[in-house]
DSSP file (Angstrom, degrees, kcal/mol; ACC not computed):
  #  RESIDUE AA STRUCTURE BP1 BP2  ACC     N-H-->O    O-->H-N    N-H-->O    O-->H-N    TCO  KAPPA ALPHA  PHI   PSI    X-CA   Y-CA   Z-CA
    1    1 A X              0   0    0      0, 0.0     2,-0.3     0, 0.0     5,-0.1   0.000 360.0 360.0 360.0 144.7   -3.7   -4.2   28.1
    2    2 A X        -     0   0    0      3,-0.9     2,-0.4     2,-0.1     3,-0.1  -0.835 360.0 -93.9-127.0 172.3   -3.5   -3.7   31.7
    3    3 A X  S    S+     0   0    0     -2,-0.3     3,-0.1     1,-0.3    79,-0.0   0.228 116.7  61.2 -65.8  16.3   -4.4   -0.5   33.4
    4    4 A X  S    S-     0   0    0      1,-0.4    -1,-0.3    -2,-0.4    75,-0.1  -0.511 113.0 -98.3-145.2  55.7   -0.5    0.9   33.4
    5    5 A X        -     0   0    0     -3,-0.1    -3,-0.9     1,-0.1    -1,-0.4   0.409  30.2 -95.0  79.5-165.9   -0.1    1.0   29.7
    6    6 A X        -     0   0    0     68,-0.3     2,-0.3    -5,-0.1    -1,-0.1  -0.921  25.7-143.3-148.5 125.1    1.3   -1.3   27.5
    7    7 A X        -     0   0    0     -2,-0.3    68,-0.0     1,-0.1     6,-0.0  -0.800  40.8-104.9-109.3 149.8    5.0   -0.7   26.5
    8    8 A X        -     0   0    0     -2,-0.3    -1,-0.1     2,-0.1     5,-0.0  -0.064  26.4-110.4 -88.8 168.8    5.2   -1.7   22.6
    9    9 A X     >  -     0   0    0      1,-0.1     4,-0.6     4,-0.1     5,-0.1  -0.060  35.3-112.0 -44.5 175.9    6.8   -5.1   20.8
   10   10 A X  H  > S+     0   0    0      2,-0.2     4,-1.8     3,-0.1    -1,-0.1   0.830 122.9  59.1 -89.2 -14.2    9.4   -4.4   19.3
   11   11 A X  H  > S+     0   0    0      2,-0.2     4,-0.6     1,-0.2     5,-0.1   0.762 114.1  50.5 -49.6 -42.1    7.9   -5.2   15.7
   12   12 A X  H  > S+     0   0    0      1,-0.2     4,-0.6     2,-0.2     3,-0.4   0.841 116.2  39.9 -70.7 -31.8    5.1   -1.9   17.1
   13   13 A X  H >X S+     0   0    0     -4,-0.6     4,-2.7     1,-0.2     3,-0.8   0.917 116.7  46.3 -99.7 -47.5    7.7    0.2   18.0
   14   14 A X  H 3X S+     0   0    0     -4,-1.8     4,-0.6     1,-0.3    -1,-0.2   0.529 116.4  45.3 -63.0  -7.3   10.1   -0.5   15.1
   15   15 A X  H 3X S+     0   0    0     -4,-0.6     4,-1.3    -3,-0.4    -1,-0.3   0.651 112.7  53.8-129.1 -24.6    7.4   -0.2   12.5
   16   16 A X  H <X S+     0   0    0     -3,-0.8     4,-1.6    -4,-0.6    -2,-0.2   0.860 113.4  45.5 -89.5 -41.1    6.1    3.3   14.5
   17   17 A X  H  X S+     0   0    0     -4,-2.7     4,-1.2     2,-0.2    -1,-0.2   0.786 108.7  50.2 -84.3  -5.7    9.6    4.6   14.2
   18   18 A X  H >X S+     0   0    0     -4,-0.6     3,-1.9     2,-0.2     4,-1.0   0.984 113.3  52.1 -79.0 -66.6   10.3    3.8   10.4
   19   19 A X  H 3X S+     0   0    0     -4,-1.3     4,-2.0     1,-0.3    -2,-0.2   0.687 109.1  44.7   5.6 -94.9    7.1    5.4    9.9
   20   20 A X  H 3X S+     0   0    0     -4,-1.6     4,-1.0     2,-0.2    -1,-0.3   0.580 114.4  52.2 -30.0 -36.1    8.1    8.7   11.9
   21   21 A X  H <X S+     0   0    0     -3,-1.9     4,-2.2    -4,-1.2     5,-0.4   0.881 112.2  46.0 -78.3 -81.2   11.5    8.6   10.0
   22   22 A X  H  X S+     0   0    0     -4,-1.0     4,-1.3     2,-0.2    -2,-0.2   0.737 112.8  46.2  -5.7 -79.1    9.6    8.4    6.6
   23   23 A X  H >X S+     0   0    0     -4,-2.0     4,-2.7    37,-0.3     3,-0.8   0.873 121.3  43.0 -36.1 -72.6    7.2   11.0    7.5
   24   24 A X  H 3X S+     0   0    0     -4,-1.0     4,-0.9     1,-0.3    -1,-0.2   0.708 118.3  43.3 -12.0 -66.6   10.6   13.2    8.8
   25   25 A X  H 3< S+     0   0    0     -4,-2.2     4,-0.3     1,-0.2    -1,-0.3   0.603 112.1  49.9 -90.2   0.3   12.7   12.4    6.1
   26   26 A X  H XX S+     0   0    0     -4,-1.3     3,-1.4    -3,-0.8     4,-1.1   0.973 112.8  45.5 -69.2 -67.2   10.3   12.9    3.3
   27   27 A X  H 3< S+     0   0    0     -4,-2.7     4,-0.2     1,-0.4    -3,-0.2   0.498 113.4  51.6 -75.1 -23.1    9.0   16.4    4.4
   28   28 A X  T 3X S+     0   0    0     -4,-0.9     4,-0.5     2,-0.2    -1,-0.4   0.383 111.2  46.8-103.0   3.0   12.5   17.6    5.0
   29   29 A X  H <>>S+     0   0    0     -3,-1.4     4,-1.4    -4,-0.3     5,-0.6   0.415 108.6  53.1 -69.0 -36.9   13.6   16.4    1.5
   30   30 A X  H  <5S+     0   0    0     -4,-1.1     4,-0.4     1,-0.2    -2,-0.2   0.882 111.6  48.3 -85.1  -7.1   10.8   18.0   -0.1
   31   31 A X  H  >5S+     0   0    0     -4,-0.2     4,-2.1     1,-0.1    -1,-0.2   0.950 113.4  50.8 -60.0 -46.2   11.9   21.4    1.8
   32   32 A X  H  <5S+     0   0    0     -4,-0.5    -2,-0.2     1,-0.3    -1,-0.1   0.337 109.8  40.2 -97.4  14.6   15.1   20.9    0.7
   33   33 A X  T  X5S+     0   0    0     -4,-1.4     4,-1.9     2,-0.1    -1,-0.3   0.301 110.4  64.6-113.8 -18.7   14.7   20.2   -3.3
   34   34 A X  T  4<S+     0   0    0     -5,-0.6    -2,-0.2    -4,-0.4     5,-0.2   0.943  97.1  52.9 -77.9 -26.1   12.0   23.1   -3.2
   35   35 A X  T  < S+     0   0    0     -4,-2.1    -1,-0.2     1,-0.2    -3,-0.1   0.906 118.4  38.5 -60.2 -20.5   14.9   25.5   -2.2
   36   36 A X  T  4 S+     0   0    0      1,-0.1     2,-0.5    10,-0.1    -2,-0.2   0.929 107.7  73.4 -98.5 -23.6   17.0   24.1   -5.7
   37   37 A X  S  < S-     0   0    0     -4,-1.9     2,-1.4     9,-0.1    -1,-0.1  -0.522  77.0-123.9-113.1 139.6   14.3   23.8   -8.0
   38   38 A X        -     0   0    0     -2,-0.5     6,-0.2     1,-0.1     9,-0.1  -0.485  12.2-145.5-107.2 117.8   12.1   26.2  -10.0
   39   39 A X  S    S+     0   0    0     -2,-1.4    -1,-0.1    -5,-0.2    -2,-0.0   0.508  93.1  50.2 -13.8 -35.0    9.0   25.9   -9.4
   40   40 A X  S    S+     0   0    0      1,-0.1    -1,-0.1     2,-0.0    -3,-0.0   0.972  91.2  79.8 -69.0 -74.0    7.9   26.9  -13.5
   41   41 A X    >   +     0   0    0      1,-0.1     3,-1.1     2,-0.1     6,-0.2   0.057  53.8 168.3 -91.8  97.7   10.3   24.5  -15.1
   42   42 A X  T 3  S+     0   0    0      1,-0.3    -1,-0.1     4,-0.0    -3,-0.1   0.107  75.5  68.7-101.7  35.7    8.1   21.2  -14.7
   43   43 A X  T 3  S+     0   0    0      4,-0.0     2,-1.5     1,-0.0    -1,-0.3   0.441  73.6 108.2-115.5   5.4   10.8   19.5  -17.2
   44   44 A X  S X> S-     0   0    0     -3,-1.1     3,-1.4    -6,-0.2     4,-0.7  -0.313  73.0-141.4 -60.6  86.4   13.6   19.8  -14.1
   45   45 A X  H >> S+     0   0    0     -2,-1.5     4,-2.1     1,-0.2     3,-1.1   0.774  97.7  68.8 -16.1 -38.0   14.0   16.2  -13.1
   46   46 A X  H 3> S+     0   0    0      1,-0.3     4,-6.2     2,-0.2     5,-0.2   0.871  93.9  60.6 -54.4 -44.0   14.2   17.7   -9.3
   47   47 A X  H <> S+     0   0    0     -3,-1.4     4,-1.4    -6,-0.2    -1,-0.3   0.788 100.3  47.3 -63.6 -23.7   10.7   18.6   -9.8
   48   48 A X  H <X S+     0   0    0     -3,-1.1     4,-0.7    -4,-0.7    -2,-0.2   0.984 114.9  53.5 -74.5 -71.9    9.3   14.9  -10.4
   49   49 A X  H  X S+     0   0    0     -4,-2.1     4,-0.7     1,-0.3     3,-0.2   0.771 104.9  47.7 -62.9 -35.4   11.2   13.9   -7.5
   50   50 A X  H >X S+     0   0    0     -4,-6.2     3,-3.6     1,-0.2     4,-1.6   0.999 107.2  54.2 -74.6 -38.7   10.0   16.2   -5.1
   51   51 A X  H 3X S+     0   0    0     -4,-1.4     4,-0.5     1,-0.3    -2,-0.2   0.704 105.3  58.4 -26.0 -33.9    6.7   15.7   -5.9
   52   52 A X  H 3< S+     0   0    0     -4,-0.7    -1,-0.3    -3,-0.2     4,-0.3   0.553 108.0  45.6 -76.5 -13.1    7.5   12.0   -5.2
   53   53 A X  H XX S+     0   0    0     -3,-3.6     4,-1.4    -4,-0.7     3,-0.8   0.882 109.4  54.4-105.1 -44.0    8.6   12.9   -1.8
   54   54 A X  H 3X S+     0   0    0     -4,-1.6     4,-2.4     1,-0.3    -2,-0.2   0.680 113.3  39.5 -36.8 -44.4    5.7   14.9   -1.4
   55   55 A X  H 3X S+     0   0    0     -4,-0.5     4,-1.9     2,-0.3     5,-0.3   0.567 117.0  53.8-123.6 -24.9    3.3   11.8   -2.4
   56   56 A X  H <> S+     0   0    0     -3,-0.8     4,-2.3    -4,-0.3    -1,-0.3   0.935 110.1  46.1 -80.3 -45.0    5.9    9.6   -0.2
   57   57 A X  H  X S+     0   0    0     -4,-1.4     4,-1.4     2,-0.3    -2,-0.3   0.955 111.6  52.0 -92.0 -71.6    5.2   12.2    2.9
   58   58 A X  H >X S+     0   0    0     -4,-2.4     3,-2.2     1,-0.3     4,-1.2   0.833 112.0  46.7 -59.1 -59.5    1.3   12.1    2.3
   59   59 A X  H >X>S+     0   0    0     -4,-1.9     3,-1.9     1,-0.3     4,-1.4   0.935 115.1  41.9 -64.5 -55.9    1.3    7.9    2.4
   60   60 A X  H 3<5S+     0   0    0     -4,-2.3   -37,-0.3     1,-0.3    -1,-0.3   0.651 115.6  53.1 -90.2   2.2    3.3    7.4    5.4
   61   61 A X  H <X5S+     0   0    0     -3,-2.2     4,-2.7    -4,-1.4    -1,-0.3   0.870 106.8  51.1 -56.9 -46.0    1.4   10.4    7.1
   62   62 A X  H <X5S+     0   0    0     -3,-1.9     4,-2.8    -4,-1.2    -2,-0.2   0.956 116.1  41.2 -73.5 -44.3   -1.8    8.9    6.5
   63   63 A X  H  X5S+     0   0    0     -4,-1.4     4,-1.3     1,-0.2    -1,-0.2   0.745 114.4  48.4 -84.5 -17.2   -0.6    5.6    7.9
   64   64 A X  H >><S+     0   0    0     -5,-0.5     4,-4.1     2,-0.2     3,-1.7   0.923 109.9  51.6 -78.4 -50.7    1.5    7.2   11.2
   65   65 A X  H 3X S+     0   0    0     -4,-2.7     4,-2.5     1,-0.2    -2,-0.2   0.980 112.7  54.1 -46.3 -35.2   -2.0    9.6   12.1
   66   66 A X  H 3< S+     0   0    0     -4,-2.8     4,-0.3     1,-0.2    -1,-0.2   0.914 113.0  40.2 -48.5 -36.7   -3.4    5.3   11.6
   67   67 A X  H XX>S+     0   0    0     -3,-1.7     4,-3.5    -4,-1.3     3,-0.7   0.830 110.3  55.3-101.3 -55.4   -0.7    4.2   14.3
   68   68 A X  H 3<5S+     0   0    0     -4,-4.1     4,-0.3     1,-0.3    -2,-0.2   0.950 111.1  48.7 -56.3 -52.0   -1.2    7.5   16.9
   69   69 A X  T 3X5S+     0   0    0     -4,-2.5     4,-1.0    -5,-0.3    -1,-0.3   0.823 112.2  46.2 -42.9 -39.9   -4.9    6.4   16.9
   70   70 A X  H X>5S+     0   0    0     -3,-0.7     4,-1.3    -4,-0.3     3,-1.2   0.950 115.2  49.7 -83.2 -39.6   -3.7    2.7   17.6
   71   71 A X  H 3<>S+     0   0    0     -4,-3.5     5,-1.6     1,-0.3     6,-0.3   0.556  97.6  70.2 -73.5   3.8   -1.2    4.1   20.4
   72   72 A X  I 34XS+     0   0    0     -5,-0.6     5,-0.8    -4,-0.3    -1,-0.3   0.984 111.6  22.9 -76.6 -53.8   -3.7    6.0   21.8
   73   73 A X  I <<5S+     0   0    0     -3,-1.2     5,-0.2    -4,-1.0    -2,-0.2   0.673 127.1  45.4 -86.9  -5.9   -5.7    3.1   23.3
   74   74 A X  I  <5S+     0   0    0     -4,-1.3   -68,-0.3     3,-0.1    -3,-0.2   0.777 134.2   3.3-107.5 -23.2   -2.8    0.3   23.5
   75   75 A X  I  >5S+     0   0    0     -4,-0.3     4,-2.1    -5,-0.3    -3,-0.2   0.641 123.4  55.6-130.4 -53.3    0.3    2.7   25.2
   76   76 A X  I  ><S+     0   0    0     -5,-1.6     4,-1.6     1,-0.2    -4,-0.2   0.774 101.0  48.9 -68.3 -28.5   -0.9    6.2   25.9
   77   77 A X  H >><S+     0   0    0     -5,-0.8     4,-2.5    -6,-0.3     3,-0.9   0.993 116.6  44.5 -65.9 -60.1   -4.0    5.9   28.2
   78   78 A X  H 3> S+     0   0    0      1,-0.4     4,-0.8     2,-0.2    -2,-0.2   0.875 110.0  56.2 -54.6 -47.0   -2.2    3.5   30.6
   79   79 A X  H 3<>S+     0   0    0     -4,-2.1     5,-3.4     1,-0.3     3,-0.5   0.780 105.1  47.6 -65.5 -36.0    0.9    5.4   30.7
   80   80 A X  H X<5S+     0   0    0     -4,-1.6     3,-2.2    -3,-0.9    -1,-0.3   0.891 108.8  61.1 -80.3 -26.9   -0.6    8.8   31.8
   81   81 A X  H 3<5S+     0   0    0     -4,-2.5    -2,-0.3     1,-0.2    -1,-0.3   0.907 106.3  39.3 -52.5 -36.8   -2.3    7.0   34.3
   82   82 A X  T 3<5S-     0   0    0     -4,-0.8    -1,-0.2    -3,-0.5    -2,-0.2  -0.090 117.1-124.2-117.0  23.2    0.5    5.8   35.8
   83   83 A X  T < 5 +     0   0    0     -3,-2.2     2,-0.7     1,-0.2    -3,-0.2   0.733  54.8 147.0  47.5  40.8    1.9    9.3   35.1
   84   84 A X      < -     0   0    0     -5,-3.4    -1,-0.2     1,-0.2    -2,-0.1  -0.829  68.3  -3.5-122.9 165.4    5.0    8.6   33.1
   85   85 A X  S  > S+     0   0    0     -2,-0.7     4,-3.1    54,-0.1     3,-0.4   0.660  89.7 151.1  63.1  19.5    6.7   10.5   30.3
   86   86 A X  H >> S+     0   0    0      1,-0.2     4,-1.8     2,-0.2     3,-0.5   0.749  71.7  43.8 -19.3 -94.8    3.2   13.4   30.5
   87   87 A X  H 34 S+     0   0    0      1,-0.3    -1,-0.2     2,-0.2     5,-0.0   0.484 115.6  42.5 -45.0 -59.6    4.7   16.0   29.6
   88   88 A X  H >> S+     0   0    0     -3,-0.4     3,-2.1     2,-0.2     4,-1.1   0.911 118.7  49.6 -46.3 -60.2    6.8   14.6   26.5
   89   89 A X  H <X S+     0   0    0     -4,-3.1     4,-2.7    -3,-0.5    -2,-0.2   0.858 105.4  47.3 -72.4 -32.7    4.2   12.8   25.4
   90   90 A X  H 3X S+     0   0    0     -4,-1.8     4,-0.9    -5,-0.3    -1,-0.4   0.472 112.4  51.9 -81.7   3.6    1.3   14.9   25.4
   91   91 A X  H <> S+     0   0    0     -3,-2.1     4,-1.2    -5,-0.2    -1,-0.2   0.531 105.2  54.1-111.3  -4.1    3.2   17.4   23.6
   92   92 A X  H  X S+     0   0    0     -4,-1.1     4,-1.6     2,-0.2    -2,-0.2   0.859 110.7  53.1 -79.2 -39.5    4.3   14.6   21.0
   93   93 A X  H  X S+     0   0    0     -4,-2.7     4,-1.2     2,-0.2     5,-0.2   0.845 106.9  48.5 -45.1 -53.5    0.4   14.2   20.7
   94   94 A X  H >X S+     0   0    0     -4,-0.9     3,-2.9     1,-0.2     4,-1.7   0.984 113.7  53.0 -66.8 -78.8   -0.4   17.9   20.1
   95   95 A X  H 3X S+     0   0    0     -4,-1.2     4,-2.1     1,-0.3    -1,-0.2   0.338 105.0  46.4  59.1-117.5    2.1   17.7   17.7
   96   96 A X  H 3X S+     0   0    0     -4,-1.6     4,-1.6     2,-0.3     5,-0.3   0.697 115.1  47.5 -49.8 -62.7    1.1   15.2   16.0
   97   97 A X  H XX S+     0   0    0     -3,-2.9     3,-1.0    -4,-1.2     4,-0.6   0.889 109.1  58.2 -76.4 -64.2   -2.6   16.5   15.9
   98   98 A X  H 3X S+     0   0    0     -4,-1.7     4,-1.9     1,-0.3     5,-0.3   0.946 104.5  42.0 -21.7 -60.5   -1.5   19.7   14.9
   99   99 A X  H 3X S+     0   0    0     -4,-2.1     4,-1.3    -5,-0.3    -1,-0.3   0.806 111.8  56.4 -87.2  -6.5    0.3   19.0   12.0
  100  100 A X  H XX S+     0   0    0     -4,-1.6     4,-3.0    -3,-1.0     3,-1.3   0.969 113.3  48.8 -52.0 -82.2   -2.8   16.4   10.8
  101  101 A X  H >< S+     0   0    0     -4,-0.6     3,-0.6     1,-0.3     4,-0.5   0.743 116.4  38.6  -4.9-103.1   -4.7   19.8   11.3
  102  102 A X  H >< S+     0   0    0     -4,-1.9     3,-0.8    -5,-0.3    -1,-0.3   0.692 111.4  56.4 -31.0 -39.5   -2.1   22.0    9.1
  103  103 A X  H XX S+     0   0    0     -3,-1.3     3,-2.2    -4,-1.3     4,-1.1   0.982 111.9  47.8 -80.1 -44.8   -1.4   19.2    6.2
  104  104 A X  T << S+     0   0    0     -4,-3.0    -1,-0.3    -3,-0.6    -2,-0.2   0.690 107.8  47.9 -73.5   5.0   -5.2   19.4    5.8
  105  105 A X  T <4 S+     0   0    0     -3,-0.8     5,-0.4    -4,-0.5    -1,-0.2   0.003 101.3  74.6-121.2  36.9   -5.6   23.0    5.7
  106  106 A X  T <4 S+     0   0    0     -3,-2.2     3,-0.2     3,-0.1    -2,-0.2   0.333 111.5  25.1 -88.6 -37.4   -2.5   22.6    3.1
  107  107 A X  S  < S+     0   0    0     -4,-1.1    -2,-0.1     1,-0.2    -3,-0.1   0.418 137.9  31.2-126.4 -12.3   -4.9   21.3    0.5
  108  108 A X  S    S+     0   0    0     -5,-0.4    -1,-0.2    -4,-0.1    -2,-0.0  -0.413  79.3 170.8-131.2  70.0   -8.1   23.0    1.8
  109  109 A X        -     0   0    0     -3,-0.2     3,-0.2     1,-0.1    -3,-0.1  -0.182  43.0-111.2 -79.3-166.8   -7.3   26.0    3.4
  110  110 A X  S    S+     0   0    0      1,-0.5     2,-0.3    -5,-0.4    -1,-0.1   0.754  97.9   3.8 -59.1 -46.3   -9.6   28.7    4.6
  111  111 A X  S >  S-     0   0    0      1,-0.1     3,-1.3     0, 0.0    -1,-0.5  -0.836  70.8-119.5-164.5 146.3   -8.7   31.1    2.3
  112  112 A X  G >  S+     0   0    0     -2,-0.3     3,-2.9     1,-0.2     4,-0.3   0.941 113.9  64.6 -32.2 -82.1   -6.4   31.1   -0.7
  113  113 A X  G 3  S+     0   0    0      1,-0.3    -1,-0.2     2,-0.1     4,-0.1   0.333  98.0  61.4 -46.5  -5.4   -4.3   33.8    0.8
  114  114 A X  G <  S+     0   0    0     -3,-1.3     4,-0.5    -2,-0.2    -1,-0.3   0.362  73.4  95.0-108.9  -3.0   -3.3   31.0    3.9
  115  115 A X  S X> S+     0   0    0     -3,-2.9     4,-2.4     2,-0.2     3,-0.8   0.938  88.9  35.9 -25.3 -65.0   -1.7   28.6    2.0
  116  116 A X  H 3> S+     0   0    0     -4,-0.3     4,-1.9     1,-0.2     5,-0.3   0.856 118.8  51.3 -93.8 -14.7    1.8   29.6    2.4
  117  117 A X  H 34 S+     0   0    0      2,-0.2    -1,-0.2     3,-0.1    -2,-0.2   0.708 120.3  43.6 -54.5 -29.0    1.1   30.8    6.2
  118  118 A X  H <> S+     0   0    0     -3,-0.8     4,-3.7    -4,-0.5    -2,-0.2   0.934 105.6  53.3 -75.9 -62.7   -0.2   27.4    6.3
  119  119 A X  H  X S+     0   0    0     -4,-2.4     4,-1.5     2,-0.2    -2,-0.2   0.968 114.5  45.6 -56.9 -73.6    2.3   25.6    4.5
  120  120 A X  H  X S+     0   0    0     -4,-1.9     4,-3.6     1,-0.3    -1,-0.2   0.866 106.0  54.8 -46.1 -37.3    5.1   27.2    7.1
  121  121 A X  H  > S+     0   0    0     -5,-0.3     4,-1.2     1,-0.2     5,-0.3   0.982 109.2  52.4 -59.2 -58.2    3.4   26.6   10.3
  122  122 A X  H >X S+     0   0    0     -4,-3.7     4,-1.5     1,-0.3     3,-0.6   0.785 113.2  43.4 -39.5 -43.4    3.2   22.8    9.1
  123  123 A X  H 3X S+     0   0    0     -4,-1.5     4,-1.7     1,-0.2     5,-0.4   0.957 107.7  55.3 -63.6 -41.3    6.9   22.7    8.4
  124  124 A X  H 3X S+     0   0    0     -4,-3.6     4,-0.6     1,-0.2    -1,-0.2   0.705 112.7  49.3 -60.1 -15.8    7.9   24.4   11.5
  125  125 A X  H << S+     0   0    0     -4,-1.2    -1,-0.2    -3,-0.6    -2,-0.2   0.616 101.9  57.0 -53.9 -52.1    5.8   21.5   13.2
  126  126 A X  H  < S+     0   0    0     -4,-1.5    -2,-0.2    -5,-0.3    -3,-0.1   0.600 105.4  50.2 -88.4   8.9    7.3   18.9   11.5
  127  127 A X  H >X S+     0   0    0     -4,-1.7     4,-1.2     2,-0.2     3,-0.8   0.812 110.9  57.0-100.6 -49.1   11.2   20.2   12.9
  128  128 A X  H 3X S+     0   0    0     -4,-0.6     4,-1.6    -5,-0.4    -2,-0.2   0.557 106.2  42.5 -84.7   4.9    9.5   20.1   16.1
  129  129 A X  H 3> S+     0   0    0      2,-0.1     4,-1.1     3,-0.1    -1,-0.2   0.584 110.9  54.6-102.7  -7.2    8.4   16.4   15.8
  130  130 A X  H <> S+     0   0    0     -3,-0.8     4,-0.6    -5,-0.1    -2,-0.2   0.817 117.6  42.2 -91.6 -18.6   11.7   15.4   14.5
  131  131 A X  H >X S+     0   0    0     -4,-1.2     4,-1.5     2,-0.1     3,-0.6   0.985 117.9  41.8 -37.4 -81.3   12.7   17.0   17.6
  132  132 A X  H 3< S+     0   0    0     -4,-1.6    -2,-0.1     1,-0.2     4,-0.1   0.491 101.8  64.3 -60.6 -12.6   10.2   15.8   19.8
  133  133 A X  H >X S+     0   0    0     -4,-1.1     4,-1.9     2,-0.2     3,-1.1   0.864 104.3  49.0 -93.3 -62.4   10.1   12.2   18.7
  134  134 A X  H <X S+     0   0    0     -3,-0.6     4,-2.6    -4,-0.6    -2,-0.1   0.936 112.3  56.0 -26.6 -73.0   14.3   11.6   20.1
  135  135 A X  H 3< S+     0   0    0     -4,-1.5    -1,-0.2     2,-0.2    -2,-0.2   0.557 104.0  44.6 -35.4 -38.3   13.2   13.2   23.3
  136  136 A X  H X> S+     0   0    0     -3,-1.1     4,-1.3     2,-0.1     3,-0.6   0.698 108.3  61.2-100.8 -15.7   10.5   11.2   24.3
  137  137 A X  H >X S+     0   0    0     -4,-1.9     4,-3.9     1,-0.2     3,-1.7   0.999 108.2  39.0 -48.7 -61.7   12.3    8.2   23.5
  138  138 A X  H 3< S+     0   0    0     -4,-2.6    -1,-0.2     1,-0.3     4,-0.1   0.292 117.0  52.0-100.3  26.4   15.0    8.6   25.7
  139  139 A X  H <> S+     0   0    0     -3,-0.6     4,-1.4     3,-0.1    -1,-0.3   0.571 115.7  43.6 -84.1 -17.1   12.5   10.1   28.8
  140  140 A X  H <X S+     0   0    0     -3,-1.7     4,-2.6    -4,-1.3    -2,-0.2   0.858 113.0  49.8-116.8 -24.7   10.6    7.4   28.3
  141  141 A X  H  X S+     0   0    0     -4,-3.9     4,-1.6    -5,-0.3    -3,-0.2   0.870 116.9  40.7 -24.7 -57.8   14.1    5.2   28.1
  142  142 A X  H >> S+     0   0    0      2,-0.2     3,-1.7    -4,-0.1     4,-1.2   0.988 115.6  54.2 -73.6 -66.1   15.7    6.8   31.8
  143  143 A X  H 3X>S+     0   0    0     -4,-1.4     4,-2.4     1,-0.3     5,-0.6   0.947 110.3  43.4 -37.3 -62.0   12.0    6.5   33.3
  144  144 A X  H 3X5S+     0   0    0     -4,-2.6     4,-2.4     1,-0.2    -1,-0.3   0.933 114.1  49.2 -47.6 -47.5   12.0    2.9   32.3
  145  145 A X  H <<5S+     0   0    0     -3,-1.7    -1,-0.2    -4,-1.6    -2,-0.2   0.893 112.0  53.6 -54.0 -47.4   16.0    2.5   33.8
  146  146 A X  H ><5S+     0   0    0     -4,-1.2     3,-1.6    -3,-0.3    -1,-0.2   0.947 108.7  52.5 -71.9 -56.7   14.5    4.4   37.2
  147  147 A X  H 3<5S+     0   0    0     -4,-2.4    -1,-0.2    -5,-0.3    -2,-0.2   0.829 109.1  41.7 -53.9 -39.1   11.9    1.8   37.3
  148  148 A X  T 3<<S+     0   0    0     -4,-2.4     2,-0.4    -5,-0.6    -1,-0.2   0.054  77.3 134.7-117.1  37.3   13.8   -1.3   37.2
  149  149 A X    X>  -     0   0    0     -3,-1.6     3,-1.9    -5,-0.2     4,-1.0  -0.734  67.1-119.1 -89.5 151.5   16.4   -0.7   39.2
  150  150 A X  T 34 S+     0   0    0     -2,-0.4     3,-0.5     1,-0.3    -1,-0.1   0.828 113.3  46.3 -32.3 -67.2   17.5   -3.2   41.8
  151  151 A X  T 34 S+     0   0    0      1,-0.3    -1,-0.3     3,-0.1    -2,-0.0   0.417 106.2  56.3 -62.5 -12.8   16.8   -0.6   44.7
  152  152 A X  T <4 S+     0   0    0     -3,-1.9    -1,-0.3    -6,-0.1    -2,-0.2   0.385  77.1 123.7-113.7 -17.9   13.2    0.7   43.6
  153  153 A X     <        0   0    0     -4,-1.0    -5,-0.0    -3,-0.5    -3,-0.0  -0.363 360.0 360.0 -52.9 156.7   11.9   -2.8   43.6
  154  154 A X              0   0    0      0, 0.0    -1,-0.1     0, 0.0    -3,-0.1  -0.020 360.0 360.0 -94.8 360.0    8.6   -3.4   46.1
């Protein structure tokens, strides 16, 4: 790694966004079978499946918070030195810690009575990372375009 980041393979990058789609599509399926299914009736097939999305959501969480750690030393330090995509990125970070934060105080909260306070904030987190996640791709896309153009060369 040299001191102006490291921008990833494509194997790093492809395997960081299937990840991030997993996570994404998981958590927004298991929103969207808890609106059809009731909760009691644990013989509703819908219920086995969300649960599976649920259990789908946890693994390929555990394994993206694994990957944000790894980007942490190998793309993100270099790149705020050399001050590109900040903004985006650090807010993809909070993010990112944030909803780690919220999914564990999903299954431990504080109090009883914060679960479903809990529960919301996390989703409402995880529409702003399927958000945020598009966004810093293609700042971090134009920045890169800006950079190797013919006319900015040194």
């Amino acid at each position: 790694m040299n001191t102006w980041g490291v921008r990833l393979s494509p194997f790093a990058r492809n395997t960081v966004l299937l990840c991030s789609l997993l996570v994404i599509a998981s958590g927004i399926a298991w929103m969207v079978l808890g609106w059809q299914v009731d909760e009691q009736d644990y013989t509703d097939p819908l219920h086995t499946l969300r649960h599976r999305m649920l259990v789908l959501h946890g693994i390929t969480a555990y394994a993206l918070l694994w990957m944000a750690g790894r980007l942490s030393n190998l793309h993100q330090q270099g790149n705020w030195r050399a001050h590109r995509n900040r903004k985006n990125g650090l807010m993809l970070t909070m993010v990112l810690a944030l909803l780690a934060i919220s999914g564990l105080g999903i299954y431990y909260p504080p109090h009883e009575d914060w679960h479903e306070t809990i529960s919301q904030l996390h989703q409402g987190l995880g529409i702003a990372l399927a958000l945020l996640l598009p966004l810093h791709l293609l700042a971090a896309s134009a920045s890169r375009r800006i950079r190797t153009r013919p006319d900015n060369a040194r």
